[in-house]
ZAGUBA-935521 format. One record per residue (C-alpha): residue number from 1; chain; y, x negated, z. Coordinates in steps of 0.05 Angstrom, whole numbers. Example, Ala and Ser with C-alpha at 12.3 -4.5 7.8 and 13.67 -1.06 7.14 Angstrom:
<node i="1" ch="A" north="-90" east="-246" up="156"/>
<node i="2" ch="A" north="-21" east="-273" up="143"/>
end
This chain:
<node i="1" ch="A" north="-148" east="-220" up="-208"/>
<node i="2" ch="A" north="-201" east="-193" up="-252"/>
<node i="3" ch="A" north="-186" east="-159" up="-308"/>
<node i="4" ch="A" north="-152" east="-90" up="-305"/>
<node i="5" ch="A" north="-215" east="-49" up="-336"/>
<node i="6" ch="A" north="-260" east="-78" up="-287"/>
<node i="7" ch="A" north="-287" east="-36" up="-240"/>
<node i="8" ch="A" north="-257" east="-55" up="-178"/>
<node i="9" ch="A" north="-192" east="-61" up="-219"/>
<node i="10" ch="A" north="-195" east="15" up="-230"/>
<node i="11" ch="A" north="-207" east="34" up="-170"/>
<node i="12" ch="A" north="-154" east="-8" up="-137"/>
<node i="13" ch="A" north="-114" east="22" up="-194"/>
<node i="14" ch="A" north="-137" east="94" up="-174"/>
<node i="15" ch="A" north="-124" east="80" up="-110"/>
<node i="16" ch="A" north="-53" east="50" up="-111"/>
<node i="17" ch="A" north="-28" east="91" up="-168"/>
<node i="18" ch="A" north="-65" east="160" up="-174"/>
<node i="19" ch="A" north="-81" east="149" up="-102"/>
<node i="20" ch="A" north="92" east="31" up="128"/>
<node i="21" ch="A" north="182" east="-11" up="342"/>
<node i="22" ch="A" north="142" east="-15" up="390"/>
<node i="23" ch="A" north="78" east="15" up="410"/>
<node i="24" ch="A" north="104" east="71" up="449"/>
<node i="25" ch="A" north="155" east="93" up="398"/>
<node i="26" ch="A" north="93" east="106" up="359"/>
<node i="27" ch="A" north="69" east="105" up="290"/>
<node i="28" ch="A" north="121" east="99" up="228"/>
<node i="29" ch="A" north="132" east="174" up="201"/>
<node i="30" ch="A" north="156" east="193" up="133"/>
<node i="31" ch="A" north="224" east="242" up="154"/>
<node i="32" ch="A" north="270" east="283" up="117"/>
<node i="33" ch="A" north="340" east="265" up="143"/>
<node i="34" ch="A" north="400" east="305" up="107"/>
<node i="35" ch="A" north="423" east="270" up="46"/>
<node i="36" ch="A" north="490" east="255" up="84"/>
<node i="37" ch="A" north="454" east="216" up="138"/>
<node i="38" ch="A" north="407" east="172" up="88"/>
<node i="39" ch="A" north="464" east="154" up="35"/>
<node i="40" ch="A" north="503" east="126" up="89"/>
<node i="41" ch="A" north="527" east="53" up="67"/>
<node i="42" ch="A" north="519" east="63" up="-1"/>
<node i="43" ch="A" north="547" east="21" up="-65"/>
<node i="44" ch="A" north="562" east="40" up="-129"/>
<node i="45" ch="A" north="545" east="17" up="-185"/>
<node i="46" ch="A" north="493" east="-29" up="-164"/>
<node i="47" ch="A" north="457" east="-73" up="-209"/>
<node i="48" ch="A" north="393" east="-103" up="-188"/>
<node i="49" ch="A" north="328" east="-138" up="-226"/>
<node i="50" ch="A" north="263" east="-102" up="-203"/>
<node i="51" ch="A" north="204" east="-143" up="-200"/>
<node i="52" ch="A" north="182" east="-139" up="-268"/>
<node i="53" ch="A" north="244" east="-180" up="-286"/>
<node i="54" ch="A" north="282" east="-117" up="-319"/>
<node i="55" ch="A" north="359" east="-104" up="-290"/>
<node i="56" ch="A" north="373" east="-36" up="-276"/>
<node i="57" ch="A" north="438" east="-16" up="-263"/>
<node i="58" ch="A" north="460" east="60" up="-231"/>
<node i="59" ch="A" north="530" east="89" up="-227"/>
<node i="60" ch="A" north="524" east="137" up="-176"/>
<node i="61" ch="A" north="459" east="150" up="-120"/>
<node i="62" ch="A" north="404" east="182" up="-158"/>
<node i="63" ch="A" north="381" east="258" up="-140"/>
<node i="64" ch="A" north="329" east="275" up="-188"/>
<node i="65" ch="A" north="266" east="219" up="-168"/>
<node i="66" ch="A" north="203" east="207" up="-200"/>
<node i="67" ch="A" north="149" east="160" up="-164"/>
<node i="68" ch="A" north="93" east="138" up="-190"/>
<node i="69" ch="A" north="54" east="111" up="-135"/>
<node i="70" ch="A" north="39" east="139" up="-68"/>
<node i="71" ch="A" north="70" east="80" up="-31"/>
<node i="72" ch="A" north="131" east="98" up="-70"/>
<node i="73" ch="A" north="126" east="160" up="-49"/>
<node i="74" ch="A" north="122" east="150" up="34"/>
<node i="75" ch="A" north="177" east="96" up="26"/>
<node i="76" ch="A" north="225" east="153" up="-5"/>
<node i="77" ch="A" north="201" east="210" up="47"/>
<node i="78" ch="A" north="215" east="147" up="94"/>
<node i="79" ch="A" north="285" east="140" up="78"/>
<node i="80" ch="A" north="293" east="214" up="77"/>
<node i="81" ch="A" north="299" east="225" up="8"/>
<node i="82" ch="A" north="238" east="276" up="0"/>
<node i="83" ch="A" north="286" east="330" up="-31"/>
<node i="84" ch="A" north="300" east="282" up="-88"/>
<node i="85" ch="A" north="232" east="275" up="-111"/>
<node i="86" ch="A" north="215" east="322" up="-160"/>
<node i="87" ch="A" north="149" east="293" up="-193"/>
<node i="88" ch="A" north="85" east="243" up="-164"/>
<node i="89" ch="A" north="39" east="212" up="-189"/>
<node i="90" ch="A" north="-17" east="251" up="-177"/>
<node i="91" ch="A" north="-60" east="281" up="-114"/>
<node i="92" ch="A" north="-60" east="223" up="-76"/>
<node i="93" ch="A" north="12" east="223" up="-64"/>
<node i="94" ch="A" north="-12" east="261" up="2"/>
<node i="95" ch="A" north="30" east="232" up="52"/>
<node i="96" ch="A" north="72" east="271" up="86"/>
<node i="97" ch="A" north="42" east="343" up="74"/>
<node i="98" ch="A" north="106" east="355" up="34"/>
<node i="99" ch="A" north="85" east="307" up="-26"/>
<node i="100" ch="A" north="26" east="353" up="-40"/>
<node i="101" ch="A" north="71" east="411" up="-59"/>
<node i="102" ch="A" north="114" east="360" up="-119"/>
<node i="103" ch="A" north="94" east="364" up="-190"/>
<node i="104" ch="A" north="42" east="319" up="-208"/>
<node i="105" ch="A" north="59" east="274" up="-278"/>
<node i="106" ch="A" north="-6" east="240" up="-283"/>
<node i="107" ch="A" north="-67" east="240" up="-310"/>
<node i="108" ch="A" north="-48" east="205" up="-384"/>
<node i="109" ch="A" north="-92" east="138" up="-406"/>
<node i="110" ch="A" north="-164" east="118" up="-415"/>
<node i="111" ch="A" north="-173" east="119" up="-338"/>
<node i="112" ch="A" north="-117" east="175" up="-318"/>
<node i="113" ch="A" north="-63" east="131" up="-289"/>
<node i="114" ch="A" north="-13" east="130" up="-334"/>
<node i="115" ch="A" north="45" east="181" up="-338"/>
<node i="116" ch="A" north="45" east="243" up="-377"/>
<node i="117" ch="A" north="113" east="214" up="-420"/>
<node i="118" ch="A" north="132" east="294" up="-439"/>
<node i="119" ch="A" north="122" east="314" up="-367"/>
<node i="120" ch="A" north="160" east="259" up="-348"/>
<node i="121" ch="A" north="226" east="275" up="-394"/>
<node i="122" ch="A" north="221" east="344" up="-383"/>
<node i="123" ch="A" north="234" east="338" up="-304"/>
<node i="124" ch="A" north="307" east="287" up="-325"/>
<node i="125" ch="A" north="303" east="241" up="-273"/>
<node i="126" ch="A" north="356" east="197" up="-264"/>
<node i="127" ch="A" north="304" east="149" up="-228"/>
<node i="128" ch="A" north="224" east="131" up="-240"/>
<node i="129" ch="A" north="202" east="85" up="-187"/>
<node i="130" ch="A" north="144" east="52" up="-199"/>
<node i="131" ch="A" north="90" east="0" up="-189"/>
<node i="132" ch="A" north="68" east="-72" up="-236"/>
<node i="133" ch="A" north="33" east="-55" up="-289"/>
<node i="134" ch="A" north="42" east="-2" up="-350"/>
<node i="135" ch="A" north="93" east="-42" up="-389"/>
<node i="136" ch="A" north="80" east="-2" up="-456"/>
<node i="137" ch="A" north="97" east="70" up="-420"/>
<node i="138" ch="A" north="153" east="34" up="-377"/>
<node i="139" ch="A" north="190" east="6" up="-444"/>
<node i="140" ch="A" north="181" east="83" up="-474"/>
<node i="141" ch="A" north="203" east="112" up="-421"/>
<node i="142" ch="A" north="263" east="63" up="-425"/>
<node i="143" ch="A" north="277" east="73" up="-492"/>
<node i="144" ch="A" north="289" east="148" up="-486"/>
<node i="145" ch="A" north="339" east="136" up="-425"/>
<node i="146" ch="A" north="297" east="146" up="-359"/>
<node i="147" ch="A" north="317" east="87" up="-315"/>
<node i="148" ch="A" north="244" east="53" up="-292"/>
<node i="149" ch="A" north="251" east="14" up="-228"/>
<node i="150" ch="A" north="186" east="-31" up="-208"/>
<node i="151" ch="A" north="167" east="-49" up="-133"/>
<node i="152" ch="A" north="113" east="-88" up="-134"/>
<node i="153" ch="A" north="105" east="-119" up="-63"/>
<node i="154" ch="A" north="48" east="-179" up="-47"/>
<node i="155" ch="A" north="52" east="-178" up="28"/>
<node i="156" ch="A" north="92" east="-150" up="89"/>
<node i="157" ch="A" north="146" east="-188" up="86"/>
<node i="158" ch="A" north="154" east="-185" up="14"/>
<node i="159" ch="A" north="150" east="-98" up="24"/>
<node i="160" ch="A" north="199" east="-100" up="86"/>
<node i="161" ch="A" north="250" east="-132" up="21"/>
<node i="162" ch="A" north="229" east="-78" up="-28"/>
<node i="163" ch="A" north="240" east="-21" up="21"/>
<node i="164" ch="A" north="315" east="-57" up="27"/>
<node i="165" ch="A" north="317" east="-56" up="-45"/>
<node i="166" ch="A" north="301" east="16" up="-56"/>
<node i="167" ch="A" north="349" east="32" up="-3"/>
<node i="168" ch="A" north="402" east="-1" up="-44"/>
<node i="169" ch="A" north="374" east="31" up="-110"/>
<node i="170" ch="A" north="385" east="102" up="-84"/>
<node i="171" ch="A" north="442" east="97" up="-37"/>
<node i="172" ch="A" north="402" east="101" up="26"/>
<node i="173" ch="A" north="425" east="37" up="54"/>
<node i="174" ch="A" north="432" east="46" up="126"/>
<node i="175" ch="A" north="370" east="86" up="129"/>
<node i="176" ch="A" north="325" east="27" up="96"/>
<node i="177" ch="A" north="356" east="-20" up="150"/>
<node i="178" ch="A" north="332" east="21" up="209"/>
<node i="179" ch="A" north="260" east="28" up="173"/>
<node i="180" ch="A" north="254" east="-47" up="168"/>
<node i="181" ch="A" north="283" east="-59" up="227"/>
<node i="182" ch="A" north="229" east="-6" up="260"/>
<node i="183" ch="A" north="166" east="-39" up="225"/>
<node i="184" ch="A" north="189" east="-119" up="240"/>
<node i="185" ch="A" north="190" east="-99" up="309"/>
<node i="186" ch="A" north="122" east="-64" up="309"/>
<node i="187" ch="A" north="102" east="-127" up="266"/>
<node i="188" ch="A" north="128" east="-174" up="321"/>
<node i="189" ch="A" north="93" east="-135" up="381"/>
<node i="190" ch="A" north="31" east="-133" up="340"/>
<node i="191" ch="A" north="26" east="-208" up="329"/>
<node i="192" ch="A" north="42" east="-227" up="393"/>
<node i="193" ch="A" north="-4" east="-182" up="428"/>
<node i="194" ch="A" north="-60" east="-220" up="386"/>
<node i="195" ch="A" north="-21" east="-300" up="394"/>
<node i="196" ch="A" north="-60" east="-318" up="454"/>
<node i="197" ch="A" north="-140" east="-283" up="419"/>
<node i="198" ch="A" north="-191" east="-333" up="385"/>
<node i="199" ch="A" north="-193" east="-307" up="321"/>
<node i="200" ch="A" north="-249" east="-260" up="301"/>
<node i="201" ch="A" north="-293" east="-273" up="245"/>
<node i="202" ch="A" north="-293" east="-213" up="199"/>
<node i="203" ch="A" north="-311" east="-188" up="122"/>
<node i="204" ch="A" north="-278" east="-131" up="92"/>
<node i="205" ch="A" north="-310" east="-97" up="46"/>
<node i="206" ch="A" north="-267" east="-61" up="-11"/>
<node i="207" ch="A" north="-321" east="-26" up="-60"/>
<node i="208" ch="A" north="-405" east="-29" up="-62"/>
<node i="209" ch="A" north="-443" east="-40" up="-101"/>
<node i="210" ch="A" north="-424" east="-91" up="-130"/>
<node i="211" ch="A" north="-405" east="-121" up="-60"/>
<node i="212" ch="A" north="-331" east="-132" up="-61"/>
<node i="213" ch="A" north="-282" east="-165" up="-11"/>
<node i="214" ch="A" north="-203" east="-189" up="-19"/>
<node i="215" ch="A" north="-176" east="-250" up="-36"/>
<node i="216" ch="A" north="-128" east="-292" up="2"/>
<node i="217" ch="A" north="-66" east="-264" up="-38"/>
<node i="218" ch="A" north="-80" east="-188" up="-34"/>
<node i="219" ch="A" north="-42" east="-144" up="14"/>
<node i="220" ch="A" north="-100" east="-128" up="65"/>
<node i="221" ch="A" north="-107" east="-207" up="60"/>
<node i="222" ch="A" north="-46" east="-217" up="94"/>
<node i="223" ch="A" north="-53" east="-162" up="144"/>
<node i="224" ch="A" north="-119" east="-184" up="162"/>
<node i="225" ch="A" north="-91" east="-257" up="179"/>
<node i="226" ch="A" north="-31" east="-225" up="221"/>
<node i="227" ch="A" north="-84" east="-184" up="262"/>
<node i="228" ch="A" north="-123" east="-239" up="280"/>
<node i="229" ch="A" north="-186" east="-236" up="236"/>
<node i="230" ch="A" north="-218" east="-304" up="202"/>
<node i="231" ch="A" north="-232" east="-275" up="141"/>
<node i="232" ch="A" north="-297" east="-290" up="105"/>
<node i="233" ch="A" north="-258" east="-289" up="33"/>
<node i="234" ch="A" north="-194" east="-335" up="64"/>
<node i="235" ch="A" north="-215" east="-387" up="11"/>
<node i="236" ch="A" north="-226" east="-348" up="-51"/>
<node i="237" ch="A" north="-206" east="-359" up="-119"/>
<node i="238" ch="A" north="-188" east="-283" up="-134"/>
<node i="239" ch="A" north="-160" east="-226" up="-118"/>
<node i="240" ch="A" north="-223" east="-173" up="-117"/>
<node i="241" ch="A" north="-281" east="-225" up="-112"/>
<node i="242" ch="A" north="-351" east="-208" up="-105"/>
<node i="243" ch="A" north="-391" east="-227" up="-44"/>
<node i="244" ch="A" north="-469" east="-242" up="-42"/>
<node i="245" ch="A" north="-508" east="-208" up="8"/>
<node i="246" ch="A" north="-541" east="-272" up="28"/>
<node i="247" ch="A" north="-479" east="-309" up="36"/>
<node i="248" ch="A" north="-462" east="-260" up="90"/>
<node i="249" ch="A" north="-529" east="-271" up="122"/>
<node i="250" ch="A" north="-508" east="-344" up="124"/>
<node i="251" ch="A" north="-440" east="-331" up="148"/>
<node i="252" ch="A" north="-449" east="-297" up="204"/>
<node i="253" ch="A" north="-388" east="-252" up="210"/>
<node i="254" ch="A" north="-377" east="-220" up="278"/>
<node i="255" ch="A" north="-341" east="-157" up="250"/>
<node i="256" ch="A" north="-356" east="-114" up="187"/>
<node i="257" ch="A" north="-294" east="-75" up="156"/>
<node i="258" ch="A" north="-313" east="-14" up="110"/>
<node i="259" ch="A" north="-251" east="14" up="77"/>
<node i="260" ch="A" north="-247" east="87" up="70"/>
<node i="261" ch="A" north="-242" east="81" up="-8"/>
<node i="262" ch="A" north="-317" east="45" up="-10"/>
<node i="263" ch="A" north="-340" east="115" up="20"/>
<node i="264" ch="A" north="-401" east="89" up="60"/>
<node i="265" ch="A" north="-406" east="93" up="132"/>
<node i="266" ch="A" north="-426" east="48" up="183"/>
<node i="267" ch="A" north="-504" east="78" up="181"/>
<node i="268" ch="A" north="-503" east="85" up="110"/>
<node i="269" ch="A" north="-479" east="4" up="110"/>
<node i="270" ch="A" north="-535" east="-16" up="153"/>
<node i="271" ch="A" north="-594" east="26" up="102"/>
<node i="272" ch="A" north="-568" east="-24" up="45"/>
<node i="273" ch="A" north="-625" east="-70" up="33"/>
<node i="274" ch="A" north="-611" east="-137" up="68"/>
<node i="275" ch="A" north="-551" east="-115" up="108"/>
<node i="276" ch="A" north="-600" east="-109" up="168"/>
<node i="277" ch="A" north="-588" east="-188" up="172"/>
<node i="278" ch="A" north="-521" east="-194" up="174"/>
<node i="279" ch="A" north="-501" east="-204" up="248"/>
<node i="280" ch="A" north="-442" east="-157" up="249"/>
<node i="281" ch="A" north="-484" east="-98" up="220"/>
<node i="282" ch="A" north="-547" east="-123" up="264"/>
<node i="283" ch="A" north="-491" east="-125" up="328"/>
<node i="284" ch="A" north="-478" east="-57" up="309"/>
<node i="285" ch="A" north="-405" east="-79" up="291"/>
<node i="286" ch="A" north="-390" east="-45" up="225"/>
<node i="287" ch="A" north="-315" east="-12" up="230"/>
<node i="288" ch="A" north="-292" east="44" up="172"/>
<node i="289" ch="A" north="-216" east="29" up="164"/>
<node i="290" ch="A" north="-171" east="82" up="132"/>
<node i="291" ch="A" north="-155" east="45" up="64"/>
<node i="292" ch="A" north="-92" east="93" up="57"/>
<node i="293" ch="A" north="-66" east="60" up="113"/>
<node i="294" ch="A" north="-80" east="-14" up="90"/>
<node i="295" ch="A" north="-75" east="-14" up="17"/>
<node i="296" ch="A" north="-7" east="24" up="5"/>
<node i="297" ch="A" north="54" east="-20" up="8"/>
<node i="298" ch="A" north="93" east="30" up="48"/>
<node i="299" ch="A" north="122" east="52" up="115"/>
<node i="300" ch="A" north="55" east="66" up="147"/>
<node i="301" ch="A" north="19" east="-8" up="132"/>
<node i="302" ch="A" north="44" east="-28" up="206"/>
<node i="303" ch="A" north="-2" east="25" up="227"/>
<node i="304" ch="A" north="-56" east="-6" up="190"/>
<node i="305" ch="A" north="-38" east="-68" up="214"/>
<node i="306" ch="A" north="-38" east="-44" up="290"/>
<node i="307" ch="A" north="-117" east="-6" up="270"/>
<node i="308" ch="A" north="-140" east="-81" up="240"/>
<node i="309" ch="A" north="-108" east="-114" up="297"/>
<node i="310" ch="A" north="-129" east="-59" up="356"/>
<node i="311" ch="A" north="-204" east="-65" up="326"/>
<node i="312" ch="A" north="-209" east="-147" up="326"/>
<node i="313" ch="A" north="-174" east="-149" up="389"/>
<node i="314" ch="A" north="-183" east="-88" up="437"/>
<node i="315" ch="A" north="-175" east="-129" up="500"/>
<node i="316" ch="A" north="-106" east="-145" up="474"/>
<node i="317" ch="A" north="-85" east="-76" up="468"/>
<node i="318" ch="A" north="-121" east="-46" up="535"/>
end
């Protein structure tokens, strides 16, 4: 991973922080269940270590939430737990409509995606939920008594046990088992449909200029592996690498994959200078994908999976 004030680092930052059944069920929506239906099969106390390695421990299911990332923000509308929120992180927690209407604690730090602490205190939640990252605000926010729970999921498996976690954390057990249960299966129809495809070369691009791709080990990594794309950037060293024009030339991928968050569309890709000779761009096969959908760790990331997977493979899904 490069380091954090990099500029991809921001905007992935931005992005994640300021900024998931089968097919004819269709996509995963964020609901609002009563509060009796979603704290069905929960615990209490529970004690659990988030993923920063801190234990938590709550008495009793908590009713005043704080996120601070989007993707925290669809899993809790997810579980049905929207009327507990009462502050985001910022406009990007835009999904559902609803989130748009919460109180918005960021906007603190050199790059605006830290919490505003005072805001923060002054709404008394009895539960911040969080992504990695920020351990000098997390440890104040500690210190003055406002439990900080950190999800901090690498992959779809690893984000199918987080939602299970949070479902534990806030009492809305039996509703984080049916959301789980939902996504595997769309997971499972997904990556079947694709089993019997040759894989499709493919880049995807994260930022320009500079150029910038994912690493094996990043999130839309994974997803691109489970939808059936040979990635360009399988083999690199980092998280966020950079990616040379020329070696893309000499590749010779068969699909190009803009995210959303680069901003450039599939005309304004083929004016860069060179792209012309790259044979997906040439071919005419330069794809935007929504990045909301791909880069979040929440409910909706088996949508994105079923765009990635539905755009290498359209045969498959005919």
């Amino acid at each position: 991973m490069r380091p954090f004030r990099s500029l991809v680092g921001v905007l992935v930052a931005l992005l994640l922080v300021a900024p998931a059944c089968a097919r004819s069920a269709g996509p995963i929506s964020a609901g609002t269940p009563s509060s009796s239906a979603t704290r069905a099969g929960a615990a209490f106390p529970v004690t659990i270590v988030d993923d920063d390695g801190v234990t938590l421990t709550l008495d009793a299911p908590p009713q005043r939430i704080v996120t601070f990332a989007p993707s925290a923000t669809e899993i809790l509308f997810a579980l049905g737990l929207g009327d507990a929120i009462v502050g985001v992180s910022g406009p990007y927690d835009d999904h559902p409509p609803a989130a748009k209407q919460i109180e918005q604690i960021g906007g603190a730090g050199e790059f605006g995606v830290e919490p505003n602490l005072e805001k923060v205190v002054s709404l008394q939640p009895d539960l911040l939920l969080t992504i990695s990252g920020g351990d000098q605000w997390k440890k104040r926010l500690r210190d003055v008594g406002v439990p900080v729970f950190t999800i901090d999921a690498t992959d779809l498996e690893d984000l199918l046990g987080d939602i299970g976690t949070v479902g534990r954390l806030t009492g809305a057990v039996d509703a984080a088992d049916e959301l789980v249960a939902e996504m595997r299966t769309e997971d499972q129809n997904i990556e079947q449909s694709v089993a019997g495809e040759p894989p499709v070369t493919c880049f995807f691009e994260v930022y320009y200029p500079p150029l910038t791709t994912v690493g094996p080990d990043t999130f839309i990594g994974d997803l691109l592996r489970r939808a059936g794309c040979a990635s360009l950037s399988e083999t690199a060293k980092s998280d966020y690498p950079e990616w040379s024009v020329e070696d893309l030339v000499r590749e010779s991928p068969q699909l190009y994959l803009v995210s959303s968050q680069s901003g450039a569309s599939p005309a304004a890709v083929a004016k860069r200078p060179g792209f012309d000779a790259i044979a997906a761009v040439a071919d005419g096969h330069v794809v935007p994908i929504d990045s909301d959908l791909v880069s979040r760790p929440g409910p909706r990331i088996v949508d994105g999976l079923r765009a990635l997977a539905e755009t290498l493979h359209p045969n498959a899904f005919a």
